[in-house]
C-alpha distance (Angstrom), angle and dihedral (degrees) to the residues before:
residue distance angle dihedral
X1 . . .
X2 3.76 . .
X3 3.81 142.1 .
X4 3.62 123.4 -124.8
X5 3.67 109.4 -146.8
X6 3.98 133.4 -164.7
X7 3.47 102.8 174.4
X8 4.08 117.8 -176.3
X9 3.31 120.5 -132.6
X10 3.70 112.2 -133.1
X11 3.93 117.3 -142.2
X12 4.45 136.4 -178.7
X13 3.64 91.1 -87.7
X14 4.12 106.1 37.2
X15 3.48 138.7 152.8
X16 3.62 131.5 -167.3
X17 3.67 132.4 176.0
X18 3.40 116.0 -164.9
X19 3.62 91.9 174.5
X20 3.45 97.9 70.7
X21 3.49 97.4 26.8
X22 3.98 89.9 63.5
X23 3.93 97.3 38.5
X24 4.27 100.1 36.5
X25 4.20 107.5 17.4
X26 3.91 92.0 44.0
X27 3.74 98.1 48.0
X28 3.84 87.3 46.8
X29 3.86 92.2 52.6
X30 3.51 92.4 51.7
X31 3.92 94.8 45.4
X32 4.12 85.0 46.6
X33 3.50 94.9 42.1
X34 4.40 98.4 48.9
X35 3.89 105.3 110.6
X36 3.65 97.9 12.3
X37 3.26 111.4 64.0
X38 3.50 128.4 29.8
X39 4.32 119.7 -145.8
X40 3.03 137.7 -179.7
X41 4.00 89.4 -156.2
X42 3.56 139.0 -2.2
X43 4.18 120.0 -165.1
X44 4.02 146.1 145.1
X45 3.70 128.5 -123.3
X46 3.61 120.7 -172.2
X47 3.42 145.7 -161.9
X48 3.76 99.0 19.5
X49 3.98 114.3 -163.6
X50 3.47 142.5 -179.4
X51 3.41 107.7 -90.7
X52 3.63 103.3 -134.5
X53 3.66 92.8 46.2
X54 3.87 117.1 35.9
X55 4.03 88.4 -166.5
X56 3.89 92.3 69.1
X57 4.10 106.3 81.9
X58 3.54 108.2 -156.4
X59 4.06 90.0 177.3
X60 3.89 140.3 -3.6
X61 3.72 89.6 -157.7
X62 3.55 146.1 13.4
X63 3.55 131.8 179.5
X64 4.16 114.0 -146.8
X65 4.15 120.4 -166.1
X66 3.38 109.3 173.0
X67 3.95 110.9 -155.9
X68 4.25 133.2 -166.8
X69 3.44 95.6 -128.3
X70 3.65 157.9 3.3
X71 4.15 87.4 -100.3
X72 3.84 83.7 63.1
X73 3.64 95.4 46.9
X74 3.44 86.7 57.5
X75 3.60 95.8 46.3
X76 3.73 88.0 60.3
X77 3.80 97.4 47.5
X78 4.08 86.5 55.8
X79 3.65 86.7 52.0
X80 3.49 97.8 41.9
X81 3.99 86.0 53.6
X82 3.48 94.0 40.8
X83 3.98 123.3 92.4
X84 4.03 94.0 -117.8
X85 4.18 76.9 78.6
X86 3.79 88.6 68.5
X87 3.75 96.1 92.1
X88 3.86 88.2 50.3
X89 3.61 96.9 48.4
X90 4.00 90.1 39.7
X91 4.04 85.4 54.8
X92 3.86 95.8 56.0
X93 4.27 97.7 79.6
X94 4.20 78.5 51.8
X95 4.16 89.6 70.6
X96 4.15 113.6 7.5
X97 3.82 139.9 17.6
X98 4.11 92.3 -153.7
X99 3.91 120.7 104.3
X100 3.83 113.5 -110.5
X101 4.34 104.7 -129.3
X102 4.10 102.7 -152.9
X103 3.83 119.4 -139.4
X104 3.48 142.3 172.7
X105 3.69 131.4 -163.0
X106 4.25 136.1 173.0
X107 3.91 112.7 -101.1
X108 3.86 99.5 -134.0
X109 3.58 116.7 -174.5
């Protein structure tokens, strides 16, 4: 297995709305994502701290698909680089003004 990460970088003058990002950019990820990309599950976690010190923000939002296999990883990535992304990428200035940093890491368990 393997996570899917877009984690947003949080900056001095930030905005986040989690609001909309859980009840309009979610829905449209799914709807973008059926018959692409298969998941196993699809989820957002937000404001991500250090745990020793709940004042340092690490992240307002990130966005967590977890995926079978490396073939869906890569199914992702095409889509991701593909134009059918647009509407996705067009939707981010609706709910946050930080940069989303992509990752990927092997689910060991």
């Amino acid at each position: 297995m393997f996570t899917i990460r877009a984690t947003y970088i949080p900056k001095d003058d930030m905005s986040f709305d989690k609001k909309y990002y859980v009840t309009h950019h979610l829905p449209l990820a799914k709807k973008l994502l059926s018959g692409r990309v298969s998941y196993l599950q699809m989820y957002a976690e937000f404001d991500t701290c250090v745990m020793m010190n709940e004042n340092e923000l690490r992240s307002p939002g990130t966005f967590v698909l977890l995926v079978n296999s490396k073939t869906d990883v890569d199914n992702f990535n095409a889509f991701r680089t593909s134009d059918d992304v647009k509407p996705l990428r067009e939707d981010i200035k609706n709910y946050t003004n930080c940069v989303p940093e992509w990752t990927v890491a092997k689910v060991v368990m």
